[in-house]
N, C-alpha and C positions, 0 to 999 in steps of 0.2 A: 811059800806053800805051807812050811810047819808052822807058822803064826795065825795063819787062815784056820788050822785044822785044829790049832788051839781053841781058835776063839771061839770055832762052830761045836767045840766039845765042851767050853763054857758054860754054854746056851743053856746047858742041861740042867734041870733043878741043883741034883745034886752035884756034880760036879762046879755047881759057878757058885755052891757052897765051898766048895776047896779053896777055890780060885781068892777068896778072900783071906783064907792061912795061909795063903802061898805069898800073898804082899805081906803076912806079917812075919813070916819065917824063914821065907826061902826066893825073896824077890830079885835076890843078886841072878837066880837062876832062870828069872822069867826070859823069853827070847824075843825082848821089843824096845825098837829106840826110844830113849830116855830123853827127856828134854829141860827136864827139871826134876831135881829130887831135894828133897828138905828131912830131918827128923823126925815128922809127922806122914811128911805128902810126897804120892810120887806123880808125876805126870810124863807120858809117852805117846807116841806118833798110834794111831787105830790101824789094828792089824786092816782091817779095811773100810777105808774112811768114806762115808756119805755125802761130808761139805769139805769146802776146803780149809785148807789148814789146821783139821780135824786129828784132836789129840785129846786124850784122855786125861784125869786126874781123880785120882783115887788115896785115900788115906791107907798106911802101912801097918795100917791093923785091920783084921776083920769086924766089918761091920755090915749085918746083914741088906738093912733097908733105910731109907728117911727117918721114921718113923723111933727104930731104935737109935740114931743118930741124936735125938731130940732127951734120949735119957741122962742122967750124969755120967762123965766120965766119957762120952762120945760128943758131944754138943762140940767141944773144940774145934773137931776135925771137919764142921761147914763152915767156920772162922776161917781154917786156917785152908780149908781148899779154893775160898773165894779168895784171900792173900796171895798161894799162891797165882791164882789166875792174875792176879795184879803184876806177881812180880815177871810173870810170863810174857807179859806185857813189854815190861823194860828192857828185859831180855831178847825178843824177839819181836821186831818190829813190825812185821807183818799184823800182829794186833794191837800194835799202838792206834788206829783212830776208834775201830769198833771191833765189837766182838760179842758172843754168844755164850752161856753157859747154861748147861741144861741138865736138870738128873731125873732120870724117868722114875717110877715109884707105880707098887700096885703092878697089874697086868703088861704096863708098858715096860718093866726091868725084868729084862732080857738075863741077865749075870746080875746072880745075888750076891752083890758085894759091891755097895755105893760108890757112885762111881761120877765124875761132871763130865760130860761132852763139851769142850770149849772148839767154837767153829770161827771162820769169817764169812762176812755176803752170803748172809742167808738169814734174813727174819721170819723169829717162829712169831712172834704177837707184835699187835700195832702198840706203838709208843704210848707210852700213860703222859700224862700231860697235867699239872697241879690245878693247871684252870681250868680244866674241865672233868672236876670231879663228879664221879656219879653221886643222884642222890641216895642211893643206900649203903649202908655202913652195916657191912657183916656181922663183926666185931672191933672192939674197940678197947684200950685200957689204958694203962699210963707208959708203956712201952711202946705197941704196936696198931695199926689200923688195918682190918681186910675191908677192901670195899668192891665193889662189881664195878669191874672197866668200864667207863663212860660210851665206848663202842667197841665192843667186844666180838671179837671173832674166831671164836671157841664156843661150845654148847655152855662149858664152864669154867670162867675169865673173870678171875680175882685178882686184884692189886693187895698188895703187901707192902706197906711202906712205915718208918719210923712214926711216931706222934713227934717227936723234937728230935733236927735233923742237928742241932748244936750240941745236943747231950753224945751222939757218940764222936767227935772230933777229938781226939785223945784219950778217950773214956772208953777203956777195953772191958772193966767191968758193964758197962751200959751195952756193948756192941756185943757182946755174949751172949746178956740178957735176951737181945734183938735176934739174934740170930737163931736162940732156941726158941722165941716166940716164935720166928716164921714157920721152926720143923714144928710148934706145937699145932698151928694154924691146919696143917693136914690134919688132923682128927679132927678136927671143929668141922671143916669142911664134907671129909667124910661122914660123918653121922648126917648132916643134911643133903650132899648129892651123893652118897656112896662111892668117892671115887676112887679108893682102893680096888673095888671090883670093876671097874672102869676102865682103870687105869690112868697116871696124872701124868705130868710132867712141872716141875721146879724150873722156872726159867730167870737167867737174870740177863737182859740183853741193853749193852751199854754202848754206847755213842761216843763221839771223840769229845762233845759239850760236860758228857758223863765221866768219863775218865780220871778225874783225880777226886771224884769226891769219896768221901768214907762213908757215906750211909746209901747201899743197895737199895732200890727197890723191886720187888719178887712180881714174877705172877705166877698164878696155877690155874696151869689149863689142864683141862678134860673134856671128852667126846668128843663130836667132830666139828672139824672146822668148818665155817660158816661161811666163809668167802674162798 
């Protein structure tokens, strides 16, 4: 009950302001099962969870949104929360063949203070697929590619994927680089669908085929779904 009455106190602008000094100063005293914790990351069971095997992961510093996570000196902390989801993985087998990660952003975050939703059996977006790339290309550089999902079922349904899937295979400077491209990708997007005022979601949804490889690929969706 006093987990519940937390989280619905969260909700609140300013308070799910707090709630992000409180992972960085005082998390020994939050009141929720722990399932993983790191020097950076912590992850724990949802005070009340929507899918199964529904757990949180959040970095131990305050970090307001996506958006400020893409600055210096924050960018780390989406390395190191899709790591951990990795190491979540070895850990607890329940998501060793697939799994979900999700960070809402804009209208859809609920608690202002960045946070992944990692779920099982339950797809938010249809699989991207290399051979059936769409023909338009968002953007594009010597890092990163956004291209509109080849059949997309979101109002708005962008692939986010490496340009060389061999540069980041031990190349943690490259996979930094990647990974601040993808939080940059939300403003590029935003200025053409608005979807900060929308509201978005960050999804990385992996398969047991997917599983050991080291280069994620994102989508961002917004509005409503289509199917």
């Amino acid at each position: 009950m006093l987990k519940k009455l937390l989280f619905k106190i969260a909700k609140g602008s300013f308070m799910g302001r707090i709630v992000g000094n409180s992972f960085q100063h005082f998390r020994w005293a939050l009141p929720v099962k722990k399932v993983y914790s790191s020097k950076e990351i912590i992850a724990f069971c949802h005070p009340r969870p929507s899918y199964e095997n529904h757990i949180i992961i959040s970095p131990k510093r305050a970090v307001e949104n996506l958006q400020q996570m893409a600055s210096d000196g924050f960018s780390k902390y989406f390395v190191k929360s899709w790591e951990a989801a990795k190491d979540i993985c070895v850990m607890h087998p329940e998501y060793k063949d697939s799994f979900v990660l999700v960070a809402n952003g804009g209208k859809r975050q609920e608690v202002q203070q960045v946070h992944f939703h990692m779920f099982t059996n339950h797809g938010i977006v249809n699989e991207y697929s290399a051979q059936e790339q769409a023909e338009s290309v968002f953007y594009s550089d010597r890092d990163i590619c956004v291209l509109e999902h080849p059949a997309p079922d979101w109002e708005v349904h962008f692939v986010i994927k490496p340009v060389s899937s061999s540069r980041m295979a031990g190349n943690e400077e490259y996979k930094d680089m990647y990974f601040r491209s993808v939080l940059h990708s939300i403003d590029l997007l935003n200025d053409e669908f608005d979807i900060v005022q929308g509201g978005y979601s960050l999804v990385y949804q992996c398969n047991k085929q997917e599983s050991d490889k080291e280069c994620p690929v994102f989508h961002i969706i917004s509005g409503k779904r289509l199917k």
